[in-house]
N, C-alpha and C positions, 0 to 999 in steps of 0.2 A: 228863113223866117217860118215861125209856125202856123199851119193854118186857122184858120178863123173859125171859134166856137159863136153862137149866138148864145148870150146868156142875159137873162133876165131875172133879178131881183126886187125886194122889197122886205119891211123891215117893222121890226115892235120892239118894243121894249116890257120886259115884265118882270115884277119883284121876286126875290128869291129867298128860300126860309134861310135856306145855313150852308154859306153865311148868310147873314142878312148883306141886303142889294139888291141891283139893279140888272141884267144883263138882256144882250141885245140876240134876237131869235130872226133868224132869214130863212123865207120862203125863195127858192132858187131854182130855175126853169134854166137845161142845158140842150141846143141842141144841136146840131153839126150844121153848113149853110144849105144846106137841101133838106131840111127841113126833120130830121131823122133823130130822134132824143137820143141823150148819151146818157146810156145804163151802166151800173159795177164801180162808178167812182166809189174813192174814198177819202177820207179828211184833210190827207197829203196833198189831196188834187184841188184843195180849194186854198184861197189863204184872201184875208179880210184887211184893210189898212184903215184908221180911221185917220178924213181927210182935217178935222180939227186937229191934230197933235201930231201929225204925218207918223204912226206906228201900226206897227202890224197888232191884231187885236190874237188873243189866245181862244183858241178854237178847242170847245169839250166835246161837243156830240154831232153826230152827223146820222140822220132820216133816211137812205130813200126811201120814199112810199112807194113806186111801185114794187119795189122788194119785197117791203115788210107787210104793204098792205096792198095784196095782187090786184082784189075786186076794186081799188082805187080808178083801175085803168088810168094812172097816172105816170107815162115809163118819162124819165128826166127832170123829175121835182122831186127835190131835193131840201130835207130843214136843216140847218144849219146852225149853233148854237154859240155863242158865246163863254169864257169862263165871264166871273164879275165884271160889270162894267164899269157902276157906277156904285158911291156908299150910299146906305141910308139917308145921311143928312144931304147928301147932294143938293144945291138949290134948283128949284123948278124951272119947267121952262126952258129945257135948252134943248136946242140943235144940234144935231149932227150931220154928217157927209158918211160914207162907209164906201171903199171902193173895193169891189170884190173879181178875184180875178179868179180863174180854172183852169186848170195845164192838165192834159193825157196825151198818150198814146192811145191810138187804135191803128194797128197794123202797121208799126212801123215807123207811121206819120208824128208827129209832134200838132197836138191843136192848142190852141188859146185862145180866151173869149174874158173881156174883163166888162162892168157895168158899174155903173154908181147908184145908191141907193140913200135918201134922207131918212132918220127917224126924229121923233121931238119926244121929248122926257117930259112927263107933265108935272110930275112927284105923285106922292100916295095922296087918295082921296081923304081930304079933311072932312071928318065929320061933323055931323049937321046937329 
């Protein structure tokens, strides 16, 4: 059995020019059970399921900030991206579940750490 990551997530949804849509963006905190962030992942190391449809979602882009952005002092947060989620015409208002799980090595070991995370779709703001 693998050891235990602590991972913590949360979740948005924002529109996307092209194509046009919807896709879903995670803010994602990884840390080992002593408290110790986990730096150098990569895209392999995460994988998204969405709990409405039971499937795995397609993964484009992966953050770390403190990588990319030192002065953050943010080491084990991590953005995580979606490809499309949802279409344009989508109807509003809806719910989701997102269960996100992380697999690495460090030194040999095998860790795991999965969490669940809701977002809500609101649709595009109607103008006034």
């Amino acid at each position: 059995m693998p050891y235990p990551l602590i991972v913590q997530a949360s979740a948005t949804m924002f529109d996307t020019i092209s194509p046009e849509g919807w896709t879903v963006v995670f803010g994602i905190y990884v840390i080992k059970t002593d408290g110790t962030p986990v730096e150098g992942l990569d895209i392999q190391n995460f994988a998204v399921w969405g709990i409405h449809s039971i499937s795995e979602l397609d993964l484009t882009l992966l953050t770390e900030i403190n990588a990319d952005f030192p002065a953050s002092r943010m080491p084990g947060v991590y953005r995580l991206q979606t490809q499309d989620f949802l279409g344009l015409q989508a109807p509003p208002e809806q719910g989701f579940i997102h269960a996100v799980r992380v697999t690495c090595r460090i030194r040999r070991s095998a860790y795991q750490g999965i969490t669940t995370t809701p977002v809500t779709y609101f649709g595009k703001p109607q103008p006034q």
